[in-house]
mmCIF file of the N, C-alpha and C atoms, coordinates in Angstrom:
data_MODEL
# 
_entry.id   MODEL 
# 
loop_
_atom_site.group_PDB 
_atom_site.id 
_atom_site.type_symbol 
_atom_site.label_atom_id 
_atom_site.label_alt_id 
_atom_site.label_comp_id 
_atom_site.label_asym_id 
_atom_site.label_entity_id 
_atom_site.label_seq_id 
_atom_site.pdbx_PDB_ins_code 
_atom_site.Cartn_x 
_atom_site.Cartn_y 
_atom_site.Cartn_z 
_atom_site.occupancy 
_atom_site.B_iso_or_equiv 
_atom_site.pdbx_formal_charge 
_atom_site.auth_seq_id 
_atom_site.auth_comp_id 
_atom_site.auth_asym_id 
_atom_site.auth_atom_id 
_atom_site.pdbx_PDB_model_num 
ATOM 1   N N  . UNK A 1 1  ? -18.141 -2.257  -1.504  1.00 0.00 ? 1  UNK A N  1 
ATOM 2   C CA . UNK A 1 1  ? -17.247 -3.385  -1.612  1.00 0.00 ? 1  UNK A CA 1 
ATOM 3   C C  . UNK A 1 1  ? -18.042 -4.577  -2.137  1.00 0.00 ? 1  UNK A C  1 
ATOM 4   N N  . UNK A 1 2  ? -17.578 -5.671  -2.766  1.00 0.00 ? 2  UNK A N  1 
ATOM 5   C CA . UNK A 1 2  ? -17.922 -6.811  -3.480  1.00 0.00 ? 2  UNK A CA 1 
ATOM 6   C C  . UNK A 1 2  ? -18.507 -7.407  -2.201  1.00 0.00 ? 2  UNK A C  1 
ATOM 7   N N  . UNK A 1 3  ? -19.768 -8.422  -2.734  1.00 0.00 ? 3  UNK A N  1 
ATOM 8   C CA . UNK A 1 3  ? -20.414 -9.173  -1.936  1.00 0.00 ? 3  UNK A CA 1 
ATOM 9   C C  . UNK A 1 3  ? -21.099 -9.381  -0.998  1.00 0.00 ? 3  UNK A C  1 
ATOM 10  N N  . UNK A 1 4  ? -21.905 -7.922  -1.032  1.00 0.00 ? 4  UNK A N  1 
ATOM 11  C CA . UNK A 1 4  ? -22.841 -7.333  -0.127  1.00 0.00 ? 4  UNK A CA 1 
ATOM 12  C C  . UNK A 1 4  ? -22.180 -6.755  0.557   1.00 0.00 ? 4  UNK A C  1 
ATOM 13  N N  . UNK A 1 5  ? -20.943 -6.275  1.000   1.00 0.00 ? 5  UNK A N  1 
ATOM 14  C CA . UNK A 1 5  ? -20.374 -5.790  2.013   1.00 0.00 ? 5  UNK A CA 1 
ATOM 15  C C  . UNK A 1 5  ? -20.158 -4.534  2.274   1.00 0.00 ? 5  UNK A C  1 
ATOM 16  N N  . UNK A 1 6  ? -20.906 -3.804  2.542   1.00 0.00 ? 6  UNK A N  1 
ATOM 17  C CA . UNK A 1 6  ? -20.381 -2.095  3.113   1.00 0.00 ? 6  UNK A CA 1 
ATOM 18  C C  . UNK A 1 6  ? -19.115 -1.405  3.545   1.00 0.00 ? 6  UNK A C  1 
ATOM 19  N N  . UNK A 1 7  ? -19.046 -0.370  2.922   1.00 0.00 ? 7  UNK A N  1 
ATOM 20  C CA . UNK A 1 7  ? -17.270 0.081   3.067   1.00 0.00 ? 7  UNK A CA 1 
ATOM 21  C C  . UNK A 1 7  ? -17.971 1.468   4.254   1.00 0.00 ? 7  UNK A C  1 
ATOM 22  N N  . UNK A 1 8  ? -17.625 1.655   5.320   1.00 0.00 ? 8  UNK A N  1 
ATOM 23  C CA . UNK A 1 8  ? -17.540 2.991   5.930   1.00 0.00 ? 8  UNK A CA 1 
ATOM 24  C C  . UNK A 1 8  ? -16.246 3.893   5.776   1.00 0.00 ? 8  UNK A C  1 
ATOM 25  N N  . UNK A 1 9  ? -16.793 5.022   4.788   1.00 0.00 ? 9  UNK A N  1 
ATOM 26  C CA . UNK A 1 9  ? -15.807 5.764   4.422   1.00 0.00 ? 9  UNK A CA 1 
ATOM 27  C C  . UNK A 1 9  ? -15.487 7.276   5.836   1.00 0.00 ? 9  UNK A C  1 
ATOM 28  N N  . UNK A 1 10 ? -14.412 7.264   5.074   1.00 0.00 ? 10 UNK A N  1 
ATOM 29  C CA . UNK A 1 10 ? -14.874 8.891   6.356   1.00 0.00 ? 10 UNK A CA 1 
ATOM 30  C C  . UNK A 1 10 ? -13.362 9.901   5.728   1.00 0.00 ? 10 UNK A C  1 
ATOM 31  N N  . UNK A 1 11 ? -13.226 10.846  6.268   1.00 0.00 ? 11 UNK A N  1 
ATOM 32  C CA . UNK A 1 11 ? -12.346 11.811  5.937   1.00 0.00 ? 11 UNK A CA 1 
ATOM 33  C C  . UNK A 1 11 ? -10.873 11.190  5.653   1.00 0.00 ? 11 UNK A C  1 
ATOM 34  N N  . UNK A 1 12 ? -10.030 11.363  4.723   1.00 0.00 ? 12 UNK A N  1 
ATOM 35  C CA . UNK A 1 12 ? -8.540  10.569  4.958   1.00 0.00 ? 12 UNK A CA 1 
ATOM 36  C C  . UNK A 1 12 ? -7.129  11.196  4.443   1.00 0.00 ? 12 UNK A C  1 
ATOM 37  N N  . UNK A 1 13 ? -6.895  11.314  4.724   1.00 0.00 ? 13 UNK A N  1 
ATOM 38  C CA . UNK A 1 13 ? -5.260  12.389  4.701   1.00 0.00 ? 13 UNK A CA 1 
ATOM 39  C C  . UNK A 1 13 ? -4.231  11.290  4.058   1.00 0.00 ? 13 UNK A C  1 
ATOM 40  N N  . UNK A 1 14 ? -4.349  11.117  3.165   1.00 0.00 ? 14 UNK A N  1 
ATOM 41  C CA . UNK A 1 14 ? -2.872  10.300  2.792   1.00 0.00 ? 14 UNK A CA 1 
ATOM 42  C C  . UNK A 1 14 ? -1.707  11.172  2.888   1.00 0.00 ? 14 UNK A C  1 
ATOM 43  N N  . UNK A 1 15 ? -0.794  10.570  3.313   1.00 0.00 ? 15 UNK A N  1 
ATOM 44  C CA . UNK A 1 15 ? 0.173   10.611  3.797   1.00 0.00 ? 15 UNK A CA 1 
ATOM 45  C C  . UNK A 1 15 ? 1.532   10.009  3.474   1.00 0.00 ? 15 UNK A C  1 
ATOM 46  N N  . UNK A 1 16 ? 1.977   10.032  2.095   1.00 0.00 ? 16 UNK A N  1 
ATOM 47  C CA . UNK A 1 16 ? 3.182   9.481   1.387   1.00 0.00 ? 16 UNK A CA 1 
ATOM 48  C C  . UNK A 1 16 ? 4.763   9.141   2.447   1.00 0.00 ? 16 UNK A C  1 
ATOM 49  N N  . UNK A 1 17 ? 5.028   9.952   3.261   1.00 0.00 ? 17 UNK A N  1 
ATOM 50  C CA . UNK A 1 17 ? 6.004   9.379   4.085   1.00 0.00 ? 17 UNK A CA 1 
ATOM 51  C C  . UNK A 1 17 ? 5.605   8.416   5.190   1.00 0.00 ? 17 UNK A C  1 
ATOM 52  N N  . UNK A 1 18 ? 4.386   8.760   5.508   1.00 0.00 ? 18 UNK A N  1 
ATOM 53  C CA . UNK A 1 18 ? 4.173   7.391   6.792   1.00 0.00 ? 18 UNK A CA 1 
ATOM 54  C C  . UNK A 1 18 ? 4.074   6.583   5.909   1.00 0.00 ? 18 UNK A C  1 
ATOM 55  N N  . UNK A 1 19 ? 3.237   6.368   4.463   1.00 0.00 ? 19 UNK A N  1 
ATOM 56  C CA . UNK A 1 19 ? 3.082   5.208   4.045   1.00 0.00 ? 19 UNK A CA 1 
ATOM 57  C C  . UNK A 1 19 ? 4.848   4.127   3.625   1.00 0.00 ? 19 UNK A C  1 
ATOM 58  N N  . UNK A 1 20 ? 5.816   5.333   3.163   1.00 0.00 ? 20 UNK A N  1 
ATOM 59  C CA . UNK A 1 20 ? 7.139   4.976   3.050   1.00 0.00 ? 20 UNK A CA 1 
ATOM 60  C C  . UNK A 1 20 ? 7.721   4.204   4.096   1.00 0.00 ? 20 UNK A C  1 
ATOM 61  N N  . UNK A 1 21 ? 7.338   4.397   5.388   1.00 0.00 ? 21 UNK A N  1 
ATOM 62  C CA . UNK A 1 21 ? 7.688   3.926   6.736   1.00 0.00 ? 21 UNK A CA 1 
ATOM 63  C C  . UNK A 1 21 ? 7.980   2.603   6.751   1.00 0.00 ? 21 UNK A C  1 
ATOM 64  N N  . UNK A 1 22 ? 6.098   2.253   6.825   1.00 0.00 ? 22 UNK A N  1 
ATOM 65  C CA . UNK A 1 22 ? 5.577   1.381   7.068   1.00 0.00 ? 22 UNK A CA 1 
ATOM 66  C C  . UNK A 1 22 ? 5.972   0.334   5.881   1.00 0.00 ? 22 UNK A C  1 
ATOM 67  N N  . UNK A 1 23 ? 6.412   0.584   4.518   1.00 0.00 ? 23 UNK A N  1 
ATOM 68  C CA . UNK A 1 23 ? 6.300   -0.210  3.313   1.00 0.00 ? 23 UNK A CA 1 
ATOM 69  C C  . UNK A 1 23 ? 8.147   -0.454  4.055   1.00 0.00 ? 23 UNK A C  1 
ATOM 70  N N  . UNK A 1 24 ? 8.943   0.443   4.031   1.00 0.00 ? 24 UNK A N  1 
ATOM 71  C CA . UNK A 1 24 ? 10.672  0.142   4.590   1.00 0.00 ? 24 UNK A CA 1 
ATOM 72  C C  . UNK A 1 24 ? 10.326  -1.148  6.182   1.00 0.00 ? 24 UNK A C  1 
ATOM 73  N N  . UNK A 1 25 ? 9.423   -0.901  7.162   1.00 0.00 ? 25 UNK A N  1 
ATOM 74  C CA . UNK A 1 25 ? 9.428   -1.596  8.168   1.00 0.00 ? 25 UNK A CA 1 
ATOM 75  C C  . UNK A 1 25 ? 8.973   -3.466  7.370   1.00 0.00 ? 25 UNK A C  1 
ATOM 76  N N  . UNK A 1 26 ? 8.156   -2.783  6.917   1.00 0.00 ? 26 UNK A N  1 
ATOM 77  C CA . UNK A 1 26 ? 7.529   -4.759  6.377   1.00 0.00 ? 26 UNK A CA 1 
ATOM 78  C C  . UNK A 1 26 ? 8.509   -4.817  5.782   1.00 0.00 ? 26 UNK A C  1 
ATOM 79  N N  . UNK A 1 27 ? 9.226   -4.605  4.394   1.00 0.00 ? 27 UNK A N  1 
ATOM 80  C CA . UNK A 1 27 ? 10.717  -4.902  4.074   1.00 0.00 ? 27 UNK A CA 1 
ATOM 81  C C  . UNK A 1 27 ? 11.748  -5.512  4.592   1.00 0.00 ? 27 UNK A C  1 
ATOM 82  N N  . UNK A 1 28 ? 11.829  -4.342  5.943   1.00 0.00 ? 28 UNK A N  1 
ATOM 83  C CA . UNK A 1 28 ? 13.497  -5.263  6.434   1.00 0.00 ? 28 UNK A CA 1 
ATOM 84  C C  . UNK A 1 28 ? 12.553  -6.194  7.769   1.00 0.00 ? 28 UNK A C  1 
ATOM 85  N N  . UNK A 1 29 ? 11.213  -6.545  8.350   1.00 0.00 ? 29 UNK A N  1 
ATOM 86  C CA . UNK A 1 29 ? 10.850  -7.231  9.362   1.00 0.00 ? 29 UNK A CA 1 
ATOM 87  C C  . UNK A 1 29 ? 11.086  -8.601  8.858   1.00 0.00 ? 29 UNK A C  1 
ATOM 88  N N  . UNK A 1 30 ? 10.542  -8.678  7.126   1.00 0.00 ? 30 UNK A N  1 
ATOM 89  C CA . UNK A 1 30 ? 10.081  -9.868  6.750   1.00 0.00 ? 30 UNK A CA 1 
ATOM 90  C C  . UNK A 1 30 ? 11.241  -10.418 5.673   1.00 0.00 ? 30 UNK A C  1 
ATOM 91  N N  . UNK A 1 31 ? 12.500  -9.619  5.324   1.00 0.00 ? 31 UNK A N  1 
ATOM 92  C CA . UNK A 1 31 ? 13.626  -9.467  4.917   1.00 0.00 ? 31 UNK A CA 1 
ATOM 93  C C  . UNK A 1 31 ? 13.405  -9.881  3.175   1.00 0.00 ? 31 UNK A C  1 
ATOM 94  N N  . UNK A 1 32 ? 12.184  -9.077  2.829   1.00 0.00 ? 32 UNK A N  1 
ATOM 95  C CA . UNK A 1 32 ? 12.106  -8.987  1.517   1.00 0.00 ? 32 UNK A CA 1 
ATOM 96  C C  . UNK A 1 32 ? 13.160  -8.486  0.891   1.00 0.00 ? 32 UNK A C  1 
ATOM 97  N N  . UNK A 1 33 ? 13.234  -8.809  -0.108  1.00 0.00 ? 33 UNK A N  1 
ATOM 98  C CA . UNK A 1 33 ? 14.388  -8.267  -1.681  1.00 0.00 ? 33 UNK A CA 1 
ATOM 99  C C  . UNK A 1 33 ? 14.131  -6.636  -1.783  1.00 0.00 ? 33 UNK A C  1 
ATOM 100 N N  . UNK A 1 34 ? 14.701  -5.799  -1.891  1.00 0.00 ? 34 UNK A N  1 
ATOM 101 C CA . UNK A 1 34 ? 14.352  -4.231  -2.046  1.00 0.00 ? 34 UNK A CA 1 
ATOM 102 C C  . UNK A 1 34 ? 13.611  -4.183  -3.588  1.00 0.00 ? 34 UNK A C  1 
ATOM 103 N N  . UNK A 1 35 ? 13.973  -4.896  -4.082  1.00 0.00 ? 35 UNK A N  1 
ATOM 104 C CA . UNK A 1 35 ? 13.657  -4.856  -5.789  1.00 0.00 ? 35 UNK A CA 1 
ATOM 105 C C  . UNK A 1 35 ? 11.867  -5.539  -5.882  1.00 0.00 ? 35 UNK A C  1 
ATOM 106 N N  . UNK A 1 36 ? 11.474  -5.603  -4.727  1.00 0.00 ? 36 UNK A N  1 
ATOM 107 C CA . UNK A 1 36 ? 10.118  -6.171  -4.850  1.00 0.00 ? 36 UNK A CA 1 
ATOM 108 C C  . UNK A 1 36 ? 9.550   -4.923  -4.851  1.00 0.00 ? 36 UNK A C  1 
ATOM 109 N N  . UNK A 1 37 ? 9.671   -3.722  -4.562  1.00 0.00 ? 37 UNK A N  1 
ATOM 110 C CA . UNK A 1 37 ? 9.099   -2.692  -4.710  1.00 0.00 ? 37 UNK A CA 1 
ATOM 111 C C  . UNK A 1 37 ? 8.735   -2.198  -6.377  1.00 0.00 ? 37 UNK A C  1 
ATOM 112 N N  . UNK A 1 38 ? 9.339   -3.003  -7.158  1.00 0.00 ? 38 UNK A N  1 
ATOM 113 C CA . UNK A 1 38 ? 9.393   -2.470  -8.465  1.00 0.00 ? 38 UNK A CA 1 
ATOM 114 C C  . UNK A 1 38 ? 8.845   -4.005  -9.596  1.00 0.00 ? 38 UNK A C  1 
ATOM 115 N N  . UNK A 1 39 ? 8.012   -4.441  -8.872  1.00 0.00 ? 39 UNK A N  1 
ATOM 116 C CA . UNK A 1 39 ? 7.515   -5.834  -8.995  1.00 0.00 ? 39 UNK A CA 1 
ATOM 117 C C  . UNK A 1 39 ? 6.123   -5.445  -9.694  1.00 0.00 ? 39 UNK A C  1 
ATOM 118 N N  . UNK A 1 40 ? 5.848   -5.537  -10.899 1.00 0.00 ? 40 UNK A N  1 
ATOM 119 C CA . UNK A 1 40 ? 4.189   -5.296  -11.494 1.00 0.00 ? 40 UNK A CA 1 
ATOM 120 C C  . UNK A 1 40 ? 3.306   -5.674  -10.415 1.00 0.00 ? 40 UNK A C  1 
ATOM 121 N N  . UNK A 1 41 ? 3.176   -6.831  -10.009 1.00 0.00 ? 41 UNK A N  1 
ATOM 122 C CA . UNK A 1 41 ? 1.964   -7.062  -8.899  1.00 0.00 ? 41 UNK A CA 1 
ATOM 123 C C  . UNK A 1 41 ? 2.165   -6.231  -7.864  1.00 0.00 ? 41 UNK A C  1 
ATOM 124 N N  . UNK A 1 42 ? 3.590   -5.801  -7.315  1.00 0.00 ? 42 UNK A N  1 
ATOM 125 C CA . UNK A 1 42 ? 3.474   -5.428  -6.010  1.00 0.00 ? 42 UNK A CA 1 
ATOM 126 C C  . UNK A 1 42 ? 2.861   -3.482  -6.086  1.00 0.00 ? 42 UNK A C  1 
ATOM 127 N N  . UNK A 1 43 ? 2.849   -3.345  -7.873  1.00 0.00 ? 43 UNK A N  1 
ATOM 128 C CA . UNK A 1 43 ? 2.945   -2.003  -8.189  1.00 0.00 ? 43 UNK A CA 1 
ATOM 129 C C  . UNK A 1 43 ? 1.135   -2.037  -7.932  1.00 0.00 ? 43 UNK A C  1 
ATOM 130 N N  . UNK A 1 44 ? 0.683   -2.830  -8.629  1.00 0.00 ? 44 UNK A N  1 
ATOM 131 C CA . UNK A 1 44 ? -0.988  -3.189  -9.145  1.00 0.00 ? 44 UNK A CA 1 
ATOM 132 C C  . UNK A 1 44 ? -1.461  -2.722  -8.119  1.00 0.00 ? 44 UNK A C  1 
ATOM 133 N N  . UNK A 1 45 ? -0.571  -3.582  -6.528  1.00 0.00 ? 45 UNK A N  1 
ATOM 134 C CA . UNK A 1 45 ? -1.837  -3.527  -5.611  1.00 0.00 ? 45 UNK A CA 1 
ATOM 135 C C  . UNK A 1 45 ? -1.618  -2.338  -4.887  1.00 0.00 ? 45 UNK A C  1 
ATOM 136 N N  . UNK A 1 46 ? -0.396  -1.652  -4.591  1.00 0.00 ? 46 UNK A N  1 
ATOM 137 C CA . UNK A 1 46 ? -0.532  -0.271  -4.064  1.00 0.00 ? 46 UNK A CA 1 
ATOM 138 C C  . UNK A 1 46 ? -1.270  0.396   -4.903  1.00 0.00 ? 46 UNK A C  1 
ATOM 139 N N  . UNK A 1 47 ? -1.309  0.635   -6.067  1.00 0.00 ? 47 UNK A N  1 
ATOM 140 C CA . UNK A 1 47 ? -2.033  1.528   -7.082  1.00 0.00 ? 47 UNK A CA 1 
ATOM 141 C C  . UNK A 1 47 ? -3.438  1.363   -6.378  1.00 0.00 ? 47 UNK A C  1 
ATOM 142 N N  . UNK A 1 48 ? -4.123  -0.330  -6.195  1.00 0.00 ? 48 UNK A N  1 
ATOM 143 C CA . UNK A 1 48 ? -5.587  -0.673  -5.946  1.00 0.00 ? 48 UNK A CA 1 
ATOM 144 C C  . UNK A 1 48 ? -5.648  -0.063  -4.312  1.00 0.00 ? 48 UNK A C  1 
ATOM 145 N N  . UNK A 1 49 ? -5.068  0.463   -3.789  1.00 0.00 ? 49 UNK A N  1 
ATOM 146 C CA . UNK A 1 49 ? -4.894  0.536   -2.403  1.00 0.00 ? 49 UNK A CA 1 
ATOM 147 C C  . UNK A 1 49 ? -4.949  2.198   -2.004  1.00 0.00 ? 49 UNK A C  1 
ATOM 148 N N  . UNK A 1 50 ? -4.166  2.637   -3.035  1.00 0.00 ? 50 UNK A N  1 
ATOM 149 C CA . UNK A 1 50 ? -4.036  4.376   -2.727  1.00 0.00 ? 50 UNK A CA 1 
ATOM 150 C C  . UNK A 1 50 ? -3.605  4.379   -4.369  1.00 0.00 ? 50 UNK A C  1 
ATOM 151 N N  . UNK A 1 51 ? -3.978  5.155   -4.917  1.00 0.00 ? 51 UNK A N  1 
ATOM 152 C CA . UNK A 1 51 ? -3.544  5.707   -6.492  1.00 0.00 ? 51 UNK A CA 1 
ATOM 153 C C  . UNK A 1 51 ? -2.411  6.984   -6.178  1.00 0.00 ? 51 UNK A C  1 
ATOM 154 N N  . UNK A 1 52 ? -2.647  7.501   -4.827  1.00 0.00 ? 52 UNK A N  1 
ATOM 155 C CA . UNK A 1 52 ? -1.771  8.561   -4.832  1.00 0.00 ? 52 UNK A CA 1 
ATOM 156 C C  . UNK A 1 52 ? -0.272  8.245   -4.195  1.00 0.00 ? 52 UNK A C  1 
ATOM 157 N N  . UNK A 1 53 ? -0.038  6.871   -4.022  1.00 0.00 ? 53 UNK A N  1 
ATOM 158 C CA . UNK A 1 53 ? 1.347   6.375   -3.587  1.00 0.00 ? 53 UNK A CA 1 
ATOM 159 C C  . UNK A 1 53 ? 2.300   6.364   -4.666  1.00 0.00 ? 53 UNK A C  1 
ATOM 160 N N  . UNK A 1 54 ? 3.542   6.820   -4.739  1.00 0.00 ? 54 UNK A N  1 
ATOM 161 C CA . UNK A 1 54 ? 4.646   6.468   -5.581  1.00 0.00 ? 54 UNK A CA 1 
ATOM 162 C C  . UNK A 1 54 ? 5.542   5.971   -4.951  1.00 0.00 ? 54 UNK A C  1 
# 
């Protein structure tokens, strides 16, 4: 990671429906627009986050 900072990696199972969950829960908690899902930035940073999310 940037700025001297160490990443501890370890084994990781992505998981496309929990991640669906959790992206529907912040949605209706914080009563975002549904159409922000299809937002270039909001696409950028899942991509920077997991490449294997659609």
């Amino acid at each position: 990671m940037g700025g001297g900072k160490k990443a501890n990696l370890q084994n990781y199972n992505f998981d496309q429906e929990e991640s669906r969950k959790h992206l529907a829960y912040m949605i209706i908690i914080h009563e975002y627009p549904l159409s922000m899902v299809e937002h270039v930035g909001f696409r950028r940073f899942c991509h920077s986050l997991q490449p294997s999310f659609k």
